[in-house]
C-alpha positions as a Python dict, from the first residue, in 0.01 Angstrom:
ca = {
    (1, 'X'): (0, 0, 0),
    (2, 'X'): (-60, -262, 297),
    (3, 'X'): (-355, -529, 204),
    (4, 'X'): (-657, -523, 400),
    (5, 'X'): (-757, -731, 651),
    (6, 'X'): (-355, -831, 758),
    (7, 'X'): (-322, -851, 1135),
    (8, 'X'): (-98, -592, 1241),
    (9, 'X'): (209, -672, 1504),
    (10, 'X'): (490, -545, 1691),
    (11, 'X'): (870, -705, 1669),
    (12, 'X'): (801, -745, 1992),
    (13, 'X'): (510, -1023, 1928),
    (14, 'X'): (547, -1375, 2048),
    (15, 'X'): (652, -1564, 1767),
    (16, 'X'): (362, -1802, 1801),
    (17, 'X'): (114, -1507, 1797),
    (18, 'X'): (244, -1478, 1400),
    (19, 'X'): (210, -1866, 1357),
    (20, 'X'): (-202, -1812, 1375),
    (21, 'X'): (-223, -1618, 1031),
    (22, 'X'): (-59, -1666, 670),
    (23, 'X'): (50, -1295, 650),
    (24, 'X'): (150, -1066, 897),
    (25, 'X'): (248, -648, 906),
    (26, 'X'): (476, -625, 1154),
    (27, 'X'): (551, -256, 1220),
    (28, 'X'): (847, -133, 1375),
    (29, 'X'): (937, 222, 1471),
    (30, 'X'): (1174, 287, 1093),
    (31, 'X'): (1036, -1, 903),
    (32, 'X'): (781, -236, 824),
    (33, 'X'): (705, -575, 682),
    (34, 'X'): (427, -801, 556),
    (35, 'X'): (537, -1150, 643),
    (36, 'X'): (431, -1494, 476),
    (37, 'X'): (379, -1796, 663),
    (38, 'X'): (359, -2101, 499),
    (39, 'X'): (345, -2448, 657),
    (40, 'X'): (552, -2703, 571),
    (41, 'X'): (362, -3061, 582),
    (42, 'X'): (574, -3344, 750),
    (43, 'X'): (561, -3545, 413),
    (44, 'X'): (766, -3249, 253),
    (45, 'X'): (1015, -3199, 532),
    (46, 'X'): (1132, -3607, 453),
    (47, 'X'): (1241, -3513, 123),
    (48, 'X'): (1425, -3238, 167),
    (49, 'X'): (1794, -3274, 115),
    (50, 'X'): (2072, -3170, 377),
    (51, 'X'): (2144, -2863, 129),
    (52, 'X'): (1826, -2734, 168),
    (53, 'X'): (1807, -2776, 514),
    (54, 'X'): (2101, -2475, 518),
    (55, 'X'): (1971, -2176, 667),
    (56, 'X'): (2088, -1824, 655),
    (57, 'X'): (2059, -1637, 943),
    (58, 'X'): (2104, -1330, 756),
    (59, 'X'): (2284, -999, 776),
    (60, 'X'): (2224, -951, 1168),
    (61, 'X'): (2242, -1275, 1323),
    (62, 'X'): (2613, -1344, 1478),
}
């Protein structure tokens, strides 16, 4: 069941578009996801460590 009151997009959004909520539906034409923003505060990015600054680009990216 998709919550109430989420902004709906297309992949095809601008990236910043996303950026103005917390959660986003974005609906494509076979599948569809609620997204979760979350803001990371300057203070927290300092303490990081270089391992968790690894990202996966997942399955598609390459």
């Amino acid at each position: 069941m998709v919550p109430k009151g989420v902004p709906r997009l297309t992949p095809g959004s601008k990236l910043y578009k996303c950026l103005e909520y917390d959660r986003v539906i974005c609906e494509g034409k076979d599948e569809t996801f609620l997204i979760e923003i979350k803001r990371l505060t300057d203070e927290h990015d300092r303490h990081r460590t270089d391992e968790d600054r690894s990202i996966s680009l997942g399955p598609r990216a390459g």
